[in-house]
C-alpha positions as CSV (number, residue, x, y, z in Angstrom):
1,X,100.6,-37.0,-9.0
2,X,99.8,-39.6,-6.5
3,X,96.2,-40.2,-5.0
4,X,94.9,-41.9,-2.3
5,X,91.6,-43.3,-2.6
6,X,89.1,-44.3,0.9
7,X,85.5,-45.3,0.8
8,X,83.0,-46.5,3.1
9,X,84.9,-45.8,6.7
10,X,81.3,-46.1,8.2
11,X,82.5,-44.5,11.8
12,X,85.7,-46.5,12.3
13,X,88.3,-44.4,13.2
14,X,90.8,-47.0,14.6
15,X,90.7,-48.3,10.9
16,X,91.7,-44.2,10.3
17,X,94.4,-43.5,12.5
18,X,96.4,-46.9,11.5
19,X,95.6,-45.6,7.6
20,X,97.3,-42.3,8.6
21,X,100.2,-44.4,10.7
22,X,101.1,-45.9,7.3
23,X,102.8,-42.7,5.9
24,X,101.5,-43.1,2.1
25,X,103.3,-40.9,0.1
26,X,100.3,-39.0,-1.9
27,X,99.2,-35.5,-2.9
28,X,95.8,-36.0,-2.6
29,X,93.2,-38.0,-0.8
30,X,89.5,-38.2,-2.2
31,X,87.1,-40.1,0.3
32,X,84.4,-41.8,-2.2
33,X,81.2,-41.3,1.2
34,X,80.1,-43.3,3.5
35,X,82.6,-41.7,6.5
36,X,79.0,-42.4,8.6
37,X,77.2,-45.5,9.7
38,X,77.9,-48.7,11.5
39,X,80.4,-47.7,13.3
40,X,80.9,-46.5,16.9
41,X,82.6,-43.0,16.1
42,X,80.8,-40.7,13.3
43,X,82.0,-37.3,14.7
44,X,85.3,-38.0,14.8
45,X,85.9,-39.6,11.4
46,X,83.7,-36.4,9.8
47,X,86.4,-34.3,11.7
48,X,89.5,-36.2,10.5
49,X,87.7,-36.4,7.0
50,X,87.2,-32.6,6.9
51,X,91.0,-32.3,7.8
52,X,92.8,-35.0,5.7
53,X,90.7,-35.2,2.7
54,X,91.4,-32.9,-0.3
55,X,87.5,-34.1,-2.2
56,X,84.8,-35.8,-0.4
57,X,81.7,-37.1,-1.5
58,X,78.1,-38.3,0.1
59,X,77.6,-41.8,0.1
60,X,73.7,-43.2,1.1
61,X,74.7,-43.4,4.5
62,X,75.2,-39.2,4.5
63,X,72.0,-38.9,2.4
64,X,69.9,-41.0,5.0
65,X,71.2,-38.9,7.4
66,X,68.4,-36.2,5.9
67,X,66.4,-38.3,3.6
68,X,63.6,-40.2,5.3
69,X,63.1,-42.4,1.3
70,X,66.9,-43.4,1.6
71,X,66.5,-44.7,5.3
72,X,63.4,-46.8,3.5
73,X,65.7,-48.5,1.4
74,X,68.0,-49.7,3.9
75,X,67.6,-52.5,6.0
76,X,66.6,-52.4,9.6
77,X,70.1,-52.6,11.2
78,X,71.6,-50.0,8.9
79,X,68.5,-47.8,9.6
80,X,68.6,-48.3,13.0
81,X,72.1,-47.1,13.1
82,X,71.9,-44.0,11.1
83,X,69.6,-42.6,13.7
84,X,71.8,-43.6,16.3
85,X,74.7,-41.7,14.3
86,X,72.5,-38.7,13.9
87,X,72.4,-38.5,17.4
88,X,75.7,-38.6,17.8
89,X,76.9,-35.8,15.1
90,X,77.0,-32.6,16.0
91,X,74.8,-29.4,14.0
92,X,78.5,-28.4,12.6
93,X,79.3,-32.0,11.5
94,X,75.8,-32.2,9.9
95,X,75.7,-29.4,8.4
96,X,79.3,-30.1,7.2
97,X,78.0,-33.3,5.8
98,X,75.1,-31.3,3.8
99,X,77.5,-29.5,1.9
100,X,79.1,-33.0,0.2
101,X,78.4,-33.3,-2.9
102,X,76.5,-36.8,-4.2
103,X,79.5,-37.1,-6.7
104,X,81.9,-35.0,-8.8
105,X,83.8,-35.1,-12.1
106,X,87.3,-34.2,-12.5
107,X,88.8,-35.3,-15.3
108,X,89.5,-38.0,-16.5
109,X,87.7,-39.3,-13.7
110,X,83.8,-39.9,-12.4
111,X,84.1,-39.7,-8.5
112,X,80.7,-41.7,-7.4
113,X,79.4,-43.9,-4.1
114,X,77.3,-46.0,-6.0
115,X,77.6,-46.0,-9.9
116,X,78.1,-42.9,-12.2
117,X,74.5,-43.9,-13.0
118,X,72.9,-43.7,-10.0
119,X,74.6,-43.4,-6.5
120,X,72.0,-46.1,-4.8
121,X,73.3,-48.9,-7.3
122,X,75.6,-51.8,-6.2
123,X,77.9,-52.5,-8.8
124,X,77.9,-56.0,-8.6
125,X,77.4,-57.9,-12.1
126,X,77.6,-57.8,-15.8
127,X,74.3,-55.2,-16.5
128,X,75.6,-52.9,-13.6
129,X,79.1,-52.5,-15.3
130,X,77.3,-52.0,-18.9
131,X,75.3,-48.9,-17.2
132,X,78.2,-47.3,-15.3
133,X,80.6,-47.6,-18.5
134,X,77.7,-46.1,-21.2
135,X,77.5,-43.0,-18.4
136,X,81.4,-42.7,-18.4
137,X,81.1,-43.0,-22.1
138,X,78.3,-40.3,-22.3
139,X,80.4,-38.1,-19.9
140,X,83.2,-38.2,-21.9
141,X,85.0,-39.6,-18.9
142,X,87.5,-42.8,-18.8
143,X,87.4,-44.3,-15.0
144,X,84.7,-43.8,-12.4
145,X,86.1,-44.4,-9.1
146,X,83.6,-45.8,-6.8
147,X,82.8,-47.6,-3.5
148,X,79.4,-48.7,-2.1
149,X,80.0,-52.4,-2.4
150,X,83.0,-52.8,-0.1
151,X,84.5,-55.6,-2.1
152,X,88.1,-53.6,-4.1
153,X,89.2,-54.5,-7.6
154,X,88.5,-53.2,-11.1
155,X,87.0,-53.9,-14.3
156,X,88.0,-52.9,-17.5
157,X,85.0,-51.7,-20.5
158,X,85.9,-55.9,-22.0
159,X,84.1,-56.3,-18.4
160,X,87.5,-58.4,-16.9
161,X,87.9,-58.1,-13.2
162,X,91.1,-57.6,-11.5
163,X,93.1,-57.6,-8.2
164,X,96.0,-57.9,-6.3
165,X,97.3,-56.5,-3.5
166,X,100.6,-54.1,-3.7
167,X,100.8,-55.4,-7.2
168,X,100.2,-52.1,-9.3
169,X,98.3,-52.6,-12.7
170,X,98.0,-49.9,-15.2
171,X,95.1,-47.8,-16.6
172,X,95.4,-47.1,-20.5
173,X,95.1,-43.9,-21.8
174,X,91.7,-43.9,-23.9
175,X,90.7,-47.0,-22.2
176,X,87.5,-47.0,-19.4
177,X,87.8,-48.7,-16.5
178,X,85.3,-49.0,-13.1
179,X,87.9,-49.4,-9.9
180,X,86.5,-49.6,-6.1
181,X,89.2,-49.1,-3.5
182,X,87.5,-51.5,-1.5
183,X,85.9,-50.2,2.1
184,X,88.2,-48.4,4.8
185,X,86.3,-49.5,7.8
186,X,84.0,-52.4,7.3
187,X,85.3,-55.0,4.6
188,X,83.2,-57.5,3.3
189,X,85.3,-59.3,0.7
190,X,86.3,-61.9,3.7
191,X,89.4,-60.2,4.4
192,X,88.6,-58.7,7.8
193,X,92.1,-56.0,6.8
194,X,91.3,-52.5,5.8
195,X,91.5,-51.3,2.0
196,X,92.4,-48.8,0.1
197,X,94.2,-47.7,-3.2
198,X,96.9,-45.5,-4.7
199,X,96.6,-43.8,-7.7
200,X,99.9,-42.9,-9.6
201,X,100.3,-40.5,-12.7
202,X,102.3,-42.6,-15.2
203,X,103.5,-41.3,-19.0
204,X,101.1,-44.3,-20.4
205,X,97.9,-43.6,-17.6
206,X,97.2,-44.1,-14.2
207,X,98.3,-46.2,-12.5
208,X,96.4,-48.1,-9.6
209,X,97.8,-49.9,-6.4
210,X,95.4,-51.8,-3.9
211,X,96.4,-51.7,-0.4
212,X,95.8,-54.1,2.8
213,X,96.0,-53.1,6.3
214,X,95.5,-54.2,9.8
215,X,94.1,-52.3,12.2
216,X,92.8,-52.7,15.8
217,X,89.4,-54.4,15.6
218,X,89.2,-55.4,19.0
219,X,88.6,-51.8,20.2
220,X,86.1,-51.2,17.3
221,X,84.7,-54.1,18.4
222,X,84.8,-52.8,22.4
223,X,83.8,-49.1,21.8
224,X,81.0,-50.4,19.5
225,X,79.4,-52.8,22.1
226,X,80.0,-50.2,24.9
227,X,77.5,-47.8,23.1
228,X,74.9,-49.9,22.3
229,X,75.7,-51.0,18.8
230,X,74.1,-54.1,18.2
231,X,76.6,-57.5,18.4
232,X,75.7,-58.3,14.7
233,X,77.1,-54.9,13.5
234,X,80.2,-55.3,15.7
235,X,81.2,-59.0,15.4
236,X,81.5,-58.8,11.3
237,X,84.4,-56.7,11.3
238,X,85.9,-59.8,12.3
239,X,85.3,-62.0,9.7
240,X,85.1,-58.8,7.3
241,X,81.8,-59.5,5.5
């Protein structure tokens, strides 16, 4: 069994189409929310989501969409463009959206935007990894795949980080681990490249494989500023942060 994992595409489809041009073999593809926001195309990406993706969750940028408390807790530019993406969504494609779930579990694995614990929280430190591996722990559940932060890489329960591109690095069975795929369509690790994962059903555990790729920014960039996106939103894709 071979999985791809996406998160945080935030309306770029360009980023989409080139993912699709790289022919991964997989049997699945789980999309870990945020498909919306930012970006310059929300309708299509929900579209291609709907058809490609065999398990897709709501990140907060699908939640704001109908929750006036998680717009609150965004910042202006991101709240700005969530009403500009409900706009541009159809009733289908929001009603579509509705229907996600704010996470799943399917074992072994805690499917989450944010952290098993609570889908608004960044994942970013020591305390944040304690809290996400004591819910896997509770849940009887041994890796919580997650996005939200758009930075990739995993941390084991010792709380070591780790990654490498293309380099694969194994999962132990009865071992927990925390691993973000990284963001599809707006990176912010400084590597301006799309990211995603693979991961592979070994005898000894899963297996995970982090994955690079370029994509054509300078039409983002274009269709994004032709809209009305504001510059600030547009011109980071460049410098991915």
């Amino acid at each position: 069994m071979r999985i791809a994992i996406v998160s945080d595409i935030h309306a770029n489809l360009a980023s989409l189409q080139a993912f699709e041009k790289l022919s991964l073999d997989y049997d699945e593809l789980y999309c870990l929310g945020d498909v919306v926001g930012y970006g310059p195309f929300p309708e299509a990406c929900v579209s291609w989501i709907q058809q490609h993706a065999s398990l897709v969750i709501q990140g907060n940028h699908e939640r704001a969409l109908f929750d006036s408390h998680e717009r609150h807790l965004m910042n202006p530019m991101a709240r700005d463009q969530i009403l500009w993406t409900k706009r541009h969504l159809s009733s289908e494609s929001l009603g579509i959206i509705s229907l996600w779930p704010i996470d799943t579990k399917k074992s072994p694995f805690w499917i989450c935007h944010g952290s098993p614990d609570d889908p608004d929280r960044y994942i970013t430190g020591p305390k944040e990894v304690s809290l996400a591996l004591y819910a896997l722990e509770e849940a009887g559940l041994f890796i919580a795949l997650f996005g939200h932060t758009h930075y990739p890489g995993l941390v084991d329960e010792e709380g070591n980080f780790w990654y490498e591109i293309e380099k694969p690095f194994l999962l132990q069975k009865g071992k927990r681990y925390l691993v973000n795929p990284g963001s599809i369509g707006q990176p912010r690790d400084g590597d301006p490249r799309a990211s995603c994962c693979l991961l592979t059903s070994r005898r000894q555990g899963w297996e995970v494989q982090f994955i690079r790729y370029e994509y054509d920014i300078a039409s983002t960039i274009e269709s994004m500023l032709s809209l009305g996106i504001r510059q600030e939103l547009a011109y980071r894709l460049l410098a991915g942060r």
